[in-house]
C-alpha positions in Angstrom: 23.1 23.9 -11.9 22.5 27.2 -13.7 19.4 27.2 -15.6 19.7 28.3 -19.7 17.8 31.3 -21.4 15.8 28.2 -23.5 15.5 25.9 -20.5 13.8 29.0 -18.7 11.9 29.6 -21.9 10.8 26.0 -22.5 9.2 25.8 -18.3 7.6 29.4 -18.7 5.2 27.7 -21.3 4.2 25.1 -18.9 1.3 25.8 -16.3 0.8 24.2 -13.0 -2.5 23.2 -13.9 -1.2 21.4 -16.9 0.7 19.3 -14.8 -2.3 18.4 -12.6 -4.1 17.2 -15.4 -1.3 15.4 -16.7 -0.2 14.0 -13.8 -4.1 12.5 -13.1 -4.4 11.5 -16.5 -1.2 9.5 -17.2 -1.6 7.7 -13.8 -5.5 7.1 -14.3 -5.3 6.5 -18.2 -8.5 7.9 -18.6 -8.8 11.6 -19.6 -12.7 11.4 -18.1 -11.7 10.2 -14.6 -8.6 12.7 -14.3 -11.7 15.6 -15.2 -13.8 13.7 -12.5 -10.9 13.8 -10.3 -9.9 17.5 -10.6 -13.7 18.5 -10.6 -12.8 20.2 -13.9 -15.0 19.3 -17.1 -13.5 16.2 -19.6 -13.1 19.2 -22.3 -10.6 21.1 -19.9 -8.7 18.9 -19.3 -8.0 17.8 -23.1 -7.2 21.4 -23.8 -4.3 21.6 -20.7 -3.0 17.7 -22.4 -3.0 19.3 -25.8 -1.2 22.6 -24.6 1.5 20.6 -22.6 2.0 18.2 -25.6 3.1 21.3 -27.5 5.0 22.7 -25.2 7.0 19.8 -25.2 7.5 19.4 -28.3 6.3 15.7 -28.4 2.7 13.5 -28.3 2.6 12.0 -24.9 -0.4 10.2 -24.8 -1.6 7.5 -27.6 -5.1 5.7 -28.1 -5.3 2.5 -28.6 -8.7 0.9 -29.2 -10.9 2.9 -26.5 -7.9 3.2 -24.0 -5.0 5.4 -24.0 -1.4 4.7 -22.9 1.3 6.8 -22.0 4.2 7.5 -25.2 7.7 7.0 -24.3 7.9 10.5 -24.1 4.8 10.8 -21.5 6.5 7.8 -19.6 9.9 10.1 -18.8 7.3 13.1 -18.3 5.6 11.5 -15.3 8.5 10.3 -13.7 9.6 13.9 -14.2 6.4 15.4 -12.7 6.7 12.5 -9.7 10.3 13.6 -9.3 8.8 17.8 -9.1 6.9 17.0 -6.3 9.2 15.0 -4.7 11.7 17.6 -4.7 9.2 20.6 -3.7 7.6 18.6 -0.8 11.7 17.9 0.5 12.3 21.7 0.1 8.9 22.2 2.5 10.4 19.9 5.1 13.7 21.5 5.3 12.0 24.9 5.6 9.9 23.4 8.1 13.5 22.0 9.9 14.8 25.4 9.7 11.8 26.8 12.2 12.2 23.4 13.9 8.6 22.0 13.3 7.8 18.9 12.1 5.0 19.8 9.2 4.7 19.0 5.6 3.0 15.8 3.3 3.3 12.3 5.0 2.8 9.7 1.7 2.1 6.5 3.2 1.0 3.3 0.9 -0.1 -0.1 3.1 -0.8 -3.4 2.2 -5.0 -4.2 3.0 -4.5 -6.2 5.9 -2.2 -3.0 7.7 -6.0 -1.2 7.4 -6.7 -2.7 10.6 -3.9 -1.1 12.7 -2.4 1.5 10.2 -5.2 4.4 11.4 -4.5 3.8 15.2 -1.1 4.5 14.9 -1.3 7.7 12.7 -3.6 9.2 15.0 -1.7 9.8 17.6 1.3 10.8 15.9 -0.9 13.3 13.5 -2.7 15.0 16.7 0.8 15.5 18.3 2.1 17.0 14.6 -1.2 19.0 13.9 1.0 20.9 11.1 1.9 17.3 8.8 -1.0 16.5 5.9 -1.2 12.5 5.7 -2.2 10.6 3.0 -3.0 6.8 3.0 -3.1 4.7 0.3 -4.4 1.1 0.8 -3.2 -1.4 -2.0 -2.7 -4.9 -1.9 1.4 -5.5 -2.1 2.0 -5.9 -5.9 0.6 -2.2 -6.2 2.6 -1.1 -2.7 5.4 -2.9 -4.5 4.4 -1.1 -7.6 4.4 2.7 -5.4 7.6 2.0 -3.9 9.2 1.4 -7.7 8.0 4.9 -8.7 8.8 6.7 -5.5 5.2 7.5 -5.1 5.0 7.5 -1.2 7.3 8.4 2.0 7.0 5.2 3.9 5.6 1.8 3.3 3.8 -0.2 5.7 3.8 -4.8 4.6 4.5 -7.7 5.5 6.7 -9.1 2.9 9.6 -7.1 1.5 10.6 -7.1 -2.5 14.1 -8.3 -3.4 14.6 -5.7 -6.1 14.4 -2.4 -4.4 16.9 -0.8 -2.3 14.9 -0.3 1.1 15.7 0.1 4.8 13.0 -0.9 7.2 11.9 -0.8 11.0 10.1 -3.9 12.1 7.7 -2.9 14.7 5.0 -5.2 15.3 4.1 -8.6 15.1 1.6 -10.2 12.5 0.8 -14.2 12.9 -1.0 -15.7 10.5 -3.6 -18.3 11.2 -5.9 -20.5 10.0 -10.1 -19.7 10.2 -12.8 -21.7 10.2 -16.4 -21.6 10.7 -17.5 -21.2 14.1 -18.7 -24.8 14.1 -16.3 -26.3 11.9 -15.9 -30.4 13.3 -12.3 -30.0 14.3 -12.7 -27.0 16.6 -10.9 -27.4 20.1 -8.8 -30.2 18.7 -4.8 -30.3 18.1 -4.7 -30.6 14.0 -2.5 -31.8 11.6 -2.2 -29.5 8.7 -2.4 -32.9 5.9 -5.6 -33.6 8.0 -6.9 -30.3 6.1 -6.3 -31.9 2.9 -9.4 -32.4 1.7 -11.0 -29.1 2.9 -12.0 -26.2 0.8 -9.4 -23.0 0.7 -10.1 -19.5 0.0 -7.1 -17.3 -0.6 -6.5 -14.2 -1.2 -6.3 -13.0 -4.4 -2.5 -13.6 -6.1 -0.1 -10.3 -5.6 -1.0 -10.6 -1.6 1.2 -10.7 0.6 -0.6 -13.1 3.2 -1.2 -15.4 0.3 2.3 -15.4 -0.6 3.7 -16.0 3.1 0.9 -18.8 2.9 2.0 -20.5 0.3 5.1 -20.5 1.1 4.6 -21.9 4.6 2.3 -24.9 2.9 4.5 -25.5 0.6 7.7 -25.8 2.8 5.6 -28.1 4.6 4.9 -30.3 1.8 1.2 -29.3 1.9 -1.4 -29.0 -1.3 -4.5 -27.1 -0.3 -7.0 -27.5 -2.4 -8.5 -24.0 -3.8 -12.0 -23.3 -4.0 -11.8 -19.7 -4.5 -9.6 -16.4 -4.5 -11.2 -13.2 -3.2 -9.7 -9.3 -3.1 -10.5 -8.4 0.6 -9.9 -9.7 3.9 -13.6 -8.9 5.2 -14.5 -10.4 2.0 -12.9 -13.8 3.0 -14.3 -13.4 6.5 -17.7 -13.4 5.7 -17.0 -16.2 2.8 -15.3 -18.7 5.7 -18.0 -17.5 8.5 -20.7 -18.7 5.8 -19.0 -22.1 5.2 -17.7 -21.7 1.9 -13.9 -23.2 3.3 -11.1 -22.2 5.4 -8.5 -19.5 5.3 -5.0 -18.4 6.6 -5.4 -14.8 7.6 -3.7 -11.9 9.7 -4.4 -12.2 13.5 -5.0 -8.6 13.5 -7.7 -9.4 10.6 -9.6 -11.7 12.6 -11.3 -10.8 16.3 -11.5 -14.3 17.2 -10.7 -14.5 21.0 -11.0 -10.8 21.2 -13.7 -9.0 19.3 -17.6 -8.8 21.5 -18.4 -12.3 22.7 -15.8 -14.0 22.1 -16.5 -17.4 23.8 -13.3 -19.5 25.6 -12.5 -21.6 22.3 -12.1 -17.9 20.6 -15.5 -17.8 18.6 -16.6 -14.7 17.4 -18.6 -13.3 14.6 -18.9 -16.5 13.1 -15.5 -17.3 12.9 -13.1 -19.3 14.9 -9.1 -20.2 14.9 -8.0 -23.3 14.5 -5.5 -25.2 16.6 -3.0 -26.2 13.6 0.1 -27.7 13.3 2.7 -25.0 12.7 0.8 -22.5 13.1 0.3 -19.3 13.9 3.1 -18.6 11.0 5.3 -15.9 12.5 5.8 -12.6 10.3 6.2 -9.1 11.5 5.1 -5.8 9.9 7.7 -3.0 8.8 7.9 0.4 7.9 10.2 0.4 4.5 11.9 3.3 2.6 13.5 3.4 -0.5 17.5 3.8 0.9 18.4 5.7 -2.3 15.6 8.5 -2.1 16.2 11.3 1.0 13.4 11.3 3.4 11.0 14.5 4.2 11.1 15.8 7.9 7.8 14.2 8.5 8.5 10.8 7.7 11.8 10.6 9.7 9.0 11.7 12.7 6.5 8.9 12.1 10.1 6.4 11.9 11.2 7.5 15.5 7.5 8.1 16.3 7.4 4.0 15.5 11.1 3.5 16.6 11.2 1.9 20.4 14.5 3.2 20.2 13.6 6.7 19.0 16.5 6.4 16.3 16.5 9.0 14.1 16.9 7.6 9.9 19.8 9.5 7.7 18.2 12.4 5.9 
């Protein structure tokens, strides 16, 4: 496409560092934390919002009460600005192809409980690829979910896929879920019936999770009504909650050392904690790597997929 004399005109008044601040600002909503963020003073900031608002022609922030929010014209801005640096970081990776190196930005988003494994496996992959900059991004899934709807990140590491989006994924690992208890909960060593749990205490996690969904799901296809005491943000925060004998909880495996972790015992106590022997359970899920099917991948992140890949397949470009 062959850029116009007033197209040309309209970019020449628009600075990279406007952008930055922009870009921090409208995803922050807070002009304070995007000057924290940049390590540039709040005033600066207002300045590069104010001069980009003019160059466009259009206010793209509004305040209400002590907040602001993004105008309709700020909202297409932003996607513009994602879609920028989408496009710049695709032309790095193909100049990086040319030379035949695998280098570049590696965006990967991850649901909380893939903090226990995620780490292991990019460390490997970034000390043989020295030349690719990674950057991990631990949400729970509603704001993965969120990520993946506004193209924020390469790759995708969860449990339980959305519906909505257009994604391909590579499953690669297992993740069972199971239920914890206190280390000296009554029914330890003992073959359970889940509607034998009835009248215990639950902790879940907090809604928007994806092991509380795959829960809930599993209870309620079993016909099961636990009975919630309390919904907490963090796995370790759940782990110290069950190991001080607030209630039970169904939680990753990998998020729980029982059987494994330092003194372990042969009933799979450790750190307070213990597994259950439950009815139905563990719950089989797996983990996948997703990517958005109508959004070209960099260099880099068609690595990590064959780096993952038992196969070594190598994902369409």
């Amino acid at each position: 496409m062959r850029l116009s004399a007033s197209t040309l005109s309209r970019l020449q008044r628009v600075s990279p560092q406007q952008l930055r601040a922009f870009e921090a600002a409208a995803r922050l909503l807070s002009v304070t934390r995007a000057a924290e963020e940049l390590h540039v003073s709040q005033p600066t900031v207002s300045v590069q919002l104010r001069e980009l608002a003019a160059a466009v022609g259009e206010p793209l922030f509004e305040t209400v009460g002590r907040r602001i929010r993004l105008t309709q014209a700020g909202e297409v801005l932003q996607q513009t600005v994602g879609e920028l640096a989408g496009c710049w970081q695709r032309f790095e990776s193909r100049l990086a192809e040319i030379h035949g190196l695998v280098s570049g930005r590696l965006r990967i988003a991850a649901v909380t409980t893939a903090e226990y494994f995620v780490p292991d496996l990019l460390g490997p992959f970034a000390a043989a690829h020295p030349g690719v900059e990674i950057e991990l991004a631990v949400e729970n899934r509603d704001r993965v979910v969120e990520r993946l709807i506004r193209n924020a990140d390469d790759l995708a590491v969860m449990m339980m896929l959305p519906a909505e989006l257009p994604l391909e994924r590579l499953v690669f690992q297992d993740n069972p879920l199971v239920i914890v208890a206190p280390a000296g909960h009554r029914l330890l060593g003992q073959r359970i019936a889940l509607d034998a749990l009835a009248q215990e205490r639950w902790l879940m996690r907090e809604p928007g999770s994806g092991t509380r969904m795959a829960a809930e799901q599993h209870f309620a296809q079993a016909g099961f009504a636990p009975r919630v005491a309390m919904s907490l943000g963090s796995n370790e925060a759940i782990k110290h909650a069950v190991a001080a004998g607030l209630g039970l909880a169904v939680l990753s495996r990998l998020a729980v050392r029982s059987g494994h972790g330092p003194g372990a015992d042969e009933r799979g106590v450790a750190d307070g904690l213990a597994v259950l022997d439950v009815e139905g359970f563990p719950i089989p899920r797996r983990w996948s790597v997703v990517w958005r099917r109508d959004q070209p991948l960099s260099a880099a992140a068609r690595g990590f997929i064959r780096y993952l890949s038992p196969l070594g397949a190598d994902p369409a470009p």
